[in-house]
N, C-alpha and C positions, 0 to 999 in steps of 0.2 A: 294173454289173459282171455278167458272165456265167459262169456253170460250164461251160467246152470241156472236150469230151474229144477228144485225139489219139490214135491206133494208128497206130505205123509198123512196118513191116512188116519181114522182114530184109535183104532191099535197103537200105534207109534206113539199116539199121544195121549195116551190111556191113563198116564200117570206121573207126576211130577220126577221119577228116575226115568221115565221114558224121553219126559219133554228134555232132559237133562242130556238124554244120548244125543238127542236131535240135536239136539246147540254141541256138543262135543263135532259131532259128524258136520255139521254145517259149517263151522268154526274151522276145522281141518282145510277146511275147500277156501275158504276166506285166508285162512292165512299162507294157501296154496297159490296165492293172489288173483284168484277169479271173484268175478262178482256174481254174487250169488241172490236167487231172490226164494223164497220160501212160501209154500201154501199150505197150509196145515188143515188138517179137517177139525172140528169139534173134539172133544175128547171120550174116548170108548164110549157108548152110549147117551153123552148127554142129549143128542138129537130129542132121543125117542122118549127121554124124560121129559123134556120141555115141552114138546108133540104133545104126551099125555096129558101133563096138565093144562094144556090149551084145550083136549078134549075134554077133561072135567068140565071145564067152567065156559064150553062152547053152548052158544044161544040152540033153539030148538031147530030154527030154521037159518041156518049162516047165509052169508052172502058173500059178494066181492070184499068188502073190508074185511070177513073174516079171515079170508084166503092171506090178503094183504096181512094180516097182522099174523099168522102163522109163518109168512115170510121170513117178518121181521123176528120173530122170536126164535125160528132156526138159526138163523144167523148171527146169534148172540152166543152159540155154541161158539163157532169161528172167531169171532173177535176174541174170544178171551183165550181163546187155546194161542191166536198170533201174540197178545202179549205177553203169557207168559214167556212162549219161548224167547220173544226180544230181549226180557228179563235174562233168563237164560243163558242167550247170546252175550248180555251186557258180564254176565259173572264169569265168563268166557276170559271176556278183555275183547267182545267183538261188538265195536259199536252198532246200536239195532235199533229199530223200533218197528212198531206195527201199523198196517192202513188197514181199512175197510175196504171191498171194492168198489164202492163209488170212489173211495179218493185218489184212484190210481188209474182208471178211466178203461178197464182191459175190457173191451169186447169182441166177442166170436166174428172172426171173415166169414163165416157161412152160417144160416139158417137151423144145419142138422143139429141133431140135439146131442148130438158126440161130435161136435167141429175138429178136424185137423190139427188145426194150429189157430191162435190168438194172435190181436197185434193191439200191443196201446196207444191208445189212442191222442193222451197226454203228453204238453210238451216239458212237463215238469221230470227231472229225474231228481229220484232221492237215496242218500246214501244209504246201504245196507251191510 
């Protein structure tokens, strides 16, 4: 049994028959009996939709919390694209669910802004 990790991109998850391959394709590997962990991007453009309307209603002169709260609001792409697919997964028959990444602790062994390889850092495992 193997530990895969998948990233799909927001193409892949562009669309609820998309997020649907993914869990079929993910599902495949799980019931191939590896453990498998999933990172999904946002879905086909919602980035740059959210981006925008943060730039609508962005103050004249931003600051560090602006920066901060554009963080936060990308990131709301990702979470919702991990639960659907966990949904997904779950219509599978593959038990799932989804984390944020603070709740699973992964961060970069190097500095660069394209690191090699991750290691997590958490002593918690959870099933997927």
């Amino acid at each position: 049994m193997a530990l895969i990790v998948h990233k799909y991109g927001g193409t892949s998850m562009g669309s609820t028959e998309r997020i649907r391959n993914v869990a079929k394709r993910v599902a495949k590997w799980a019931r191939a009996g590896h453990q498998i962990v999933v990172v999904p991007s946002a879905m086909s453009g919602e980035t740059n939709r959210l981006l925008g309307l943060a730039k609508e209603l962005a103050p004249a002169k931003p600051d560090a919390t602006y920066s901060r709260e554009l963080d936060m609001l990308a990131s709301t792409g990702e979470q919702a694209s991990s639960a659907l697919l966990a949904i997904a997964l779950q219509s599978e028959g593959q038990p799932s669910v989804s984390y944020a990444g603070w709740q699973v602790a992964i961060k970069p062994m190097t500095l660069s802004p394209k690191p090699a390889s991750s290691r997590s850092t958490t002593k918690k495992s959870w099933p997927i």
